[in-house]
Backbone bond lengths (Angstrom), bond angles and torsions (degrees), N, CA, C in turn:
res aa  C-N    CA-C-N  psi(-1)  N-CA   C-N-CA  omega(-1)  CA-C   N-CA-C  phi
1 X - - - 1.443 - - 1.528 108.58 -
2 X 1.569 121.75 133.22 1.754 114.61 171.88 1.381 119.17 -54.24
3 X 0.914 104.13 129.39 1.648 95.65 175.70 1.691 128.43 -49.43
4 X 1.678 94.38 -30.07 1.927 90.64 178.64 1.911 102.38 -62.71
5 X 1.281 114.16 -26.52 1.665 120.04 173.34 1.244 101.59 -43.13
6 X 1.276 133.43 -74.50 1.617 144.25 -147.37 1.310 96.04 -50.94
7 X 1.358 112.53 136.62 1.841 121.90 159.24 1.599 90.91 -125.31
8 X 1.936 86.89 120.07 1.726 100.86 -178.97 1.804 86.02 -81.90
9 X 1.624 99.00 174.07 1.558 117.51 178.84 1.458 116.93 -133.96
10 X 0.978 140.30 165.67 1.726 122.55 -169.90 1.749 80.39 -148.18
11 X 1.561 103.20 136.43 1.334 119.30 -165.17 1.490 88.72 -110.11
12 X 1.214 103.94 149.55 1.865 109.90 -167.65 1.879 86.80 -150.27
13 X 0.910 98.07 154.75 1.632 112.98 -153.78 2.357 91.10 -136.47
14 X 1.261 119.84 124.08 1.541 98.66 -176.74 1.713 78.98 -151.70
15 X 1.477 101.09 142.66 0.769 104.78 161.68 1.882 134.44 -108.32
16 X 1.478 124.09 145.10 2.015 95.80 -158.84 1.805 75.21 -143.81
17 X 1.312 101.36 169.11 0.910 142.41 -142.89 1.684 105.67 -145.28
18 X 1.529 127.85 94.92 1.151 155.89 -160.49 1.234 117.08 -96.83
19 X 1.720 111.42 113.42 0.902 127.58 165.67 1.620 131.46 -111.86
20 X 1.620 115.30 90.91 1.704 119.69 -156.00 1.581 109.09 -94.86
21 X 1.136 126.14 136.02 1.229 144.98 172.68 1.710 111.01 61.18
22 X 1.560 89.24 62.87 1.631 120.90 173.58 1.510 86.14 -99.68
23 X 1.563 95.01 169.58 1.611 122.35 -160.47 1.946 103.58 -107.93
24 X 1.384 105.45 3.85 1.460 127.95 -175.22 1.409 123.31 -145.03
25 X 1.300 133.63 145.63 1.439 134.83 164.42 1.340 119.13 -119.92
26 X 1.649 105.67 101.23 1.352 139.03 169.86 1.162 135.27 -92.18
27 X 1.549 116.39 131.08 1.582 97.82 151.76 1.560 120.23 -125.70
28 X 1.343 114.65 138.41 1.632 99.28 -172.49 2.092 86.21 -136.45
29 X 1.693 88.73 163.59 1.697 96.43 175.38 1.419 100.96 -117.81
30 X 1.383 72.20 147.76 2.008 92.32 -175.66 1.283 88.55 -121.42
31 X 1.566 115.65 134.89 1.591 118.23 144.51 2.031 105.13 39.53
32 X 1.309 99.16 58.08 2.010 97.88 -179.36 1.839 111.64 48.11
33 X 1.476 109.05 25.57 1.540 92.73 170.90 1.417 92.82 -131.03
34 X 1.111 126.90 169.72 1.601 137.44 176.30 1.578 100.39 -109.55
35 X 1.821 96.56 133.17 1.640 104.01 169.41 1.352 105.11 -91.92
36 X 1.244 153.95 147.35 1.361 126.25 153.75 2.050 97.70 -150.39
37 X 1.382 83.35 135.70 1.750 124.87 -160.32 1.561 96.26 -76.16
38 X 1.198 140.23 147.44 1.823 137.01 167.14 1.809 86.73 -163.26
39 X 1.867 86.32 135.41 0.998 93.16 157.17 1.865 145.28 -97.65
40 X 1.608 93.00 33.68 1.506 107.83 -175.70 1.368 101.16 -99.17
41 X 1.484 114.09 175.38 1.349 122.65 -156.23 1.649 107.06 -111.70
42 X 1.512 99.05 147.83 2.346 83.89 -160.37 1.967 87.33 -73.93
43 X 1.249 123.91 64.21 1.164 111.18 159.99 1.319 122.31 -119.50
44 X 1.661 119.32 130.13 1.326 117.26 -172.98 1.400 130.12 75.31
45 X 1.376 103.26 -0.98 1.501 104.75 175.72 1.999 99.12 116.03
46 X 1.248 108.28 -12.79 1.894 108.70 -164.47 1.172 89.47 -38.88
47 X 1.250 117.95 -62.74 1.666 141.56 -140.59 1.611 99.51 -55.06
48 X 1.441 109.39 -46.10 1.631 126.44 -170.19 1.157 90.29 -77.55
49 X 1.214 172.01 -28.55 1.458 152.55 -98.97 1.558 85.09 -166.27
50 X 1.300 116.70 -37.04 1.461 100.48 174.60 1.822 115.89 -80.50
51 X 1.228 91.75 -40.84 1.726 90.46 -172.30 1.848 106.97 -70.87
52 X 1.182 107.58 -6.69 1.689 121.80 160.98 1.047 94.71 -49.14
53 X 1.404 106.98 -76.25 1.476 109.52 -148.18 1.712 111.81 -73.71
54 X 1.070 110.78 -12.90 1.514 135.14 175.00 1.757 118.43 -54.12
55 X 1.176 85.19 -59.55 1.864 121.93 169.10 1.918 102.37 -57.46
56 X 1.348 103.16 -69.11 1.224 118.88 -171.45 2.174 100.98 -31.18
57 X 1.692 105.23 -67.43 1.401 112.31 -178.42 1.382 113.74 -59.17
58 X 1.481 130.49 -39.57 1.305 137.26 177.35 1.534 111.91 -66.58
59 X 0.971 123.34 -49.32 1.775 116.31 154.49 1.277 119.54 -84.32
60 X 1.560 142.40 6.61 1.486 126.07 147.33 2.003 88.54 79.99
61 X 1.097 116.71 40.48 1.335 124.93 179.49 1.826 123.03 -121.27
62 X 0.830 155.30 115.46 1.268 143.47 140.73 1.193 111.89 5.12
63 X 1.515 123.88 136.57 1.801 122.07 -176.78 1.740 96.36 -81.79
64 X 1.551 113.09 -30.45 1.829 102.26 176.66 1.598 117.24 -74.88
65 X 1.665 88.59 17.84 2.343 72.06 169.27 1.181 88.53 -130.30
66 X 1.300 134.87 22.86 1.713 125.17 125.63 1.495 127.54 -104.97
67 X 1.615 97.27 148.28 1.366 115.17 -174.36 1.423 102.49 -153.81
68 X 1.491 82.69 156.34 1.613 99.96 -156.72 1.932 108.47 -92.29
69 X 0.792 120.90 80.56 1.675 135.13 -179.61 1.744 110.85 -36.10
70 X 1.255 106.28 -59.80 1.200 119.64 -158.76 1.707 136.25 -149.75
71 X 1.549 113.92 90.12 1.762 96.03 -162.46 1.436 104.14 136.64
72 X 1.697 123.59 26.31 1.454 122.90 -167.16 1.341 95.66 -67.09
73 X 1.516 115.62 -27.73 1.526 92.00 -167.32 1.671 109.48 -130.47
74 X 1.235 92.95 19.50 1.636 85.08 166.62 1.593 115.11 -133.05
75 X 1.360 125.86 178.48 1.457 107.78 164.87 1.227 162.40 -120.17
76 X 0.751 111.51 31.18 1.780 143.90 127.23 1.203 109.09 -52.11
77 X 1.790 119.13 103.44 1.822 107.50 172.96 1.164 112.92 -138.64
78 X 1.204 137.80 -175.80 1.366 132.60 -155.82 1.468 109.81 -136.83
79 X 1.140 140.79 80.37 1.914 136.43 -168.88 1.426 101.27 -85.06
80 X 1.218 108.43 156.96 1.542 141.42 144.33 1.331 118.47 -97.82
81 X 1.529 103.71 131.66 1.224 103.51 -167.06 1.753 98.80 -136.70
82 X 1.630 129.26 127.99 1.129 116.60 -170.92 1.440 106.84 -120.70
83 X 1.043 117.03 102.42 1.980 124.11 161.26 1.051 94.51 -81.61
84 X 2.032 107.73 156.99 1.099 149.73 133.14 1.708 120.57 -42.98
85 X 1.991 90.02 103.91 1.770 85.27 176.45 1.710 126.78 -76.31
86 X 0.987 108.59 -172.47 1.232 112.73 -167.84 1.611 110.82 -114.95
């Protein structure tokens, strides 16, 4: 492949702190971790799928260059998040 082709990606690792079937959708930073508020229910994954998409607008990212690493079922979790380097 030419190299001007290649789009490098920079892997960012964050850890947030889940708040499910709140009456608001937030995100605020605590101490280098992200809180972020959804008002879906931790069933089936809603809860994960919302704070995806949550993440997704708060970093100005695509919801498919996050994924959820670590924490499906508790809350405390751990994402990957992949931007376009520079």
């Amino acid at each position: 492949m030419p190299r001007d082709l290649r789009v490098a990606f920079k892997r960012m690792l964050i850890r947030v702190k889940v708040f499910p079937n709140s009456k608001k959708r937030a995100v605020v930073k605590k101490q280098g971790n992200l809180e972020v508020w959804v008002k879906e229910k931790p069933i089936k994954g809603q809860a994960n799928r919302a704070v995806i998409d949550v993440l997704a607008d708060y970093f100005k990212c695509p919801w498919q260059n996050i994924k959820l690493i670590k924490g499906f079922k508790q809350r405390n979790k751990i994402f990957e998040i992949l931007r376009k380097g520079v």
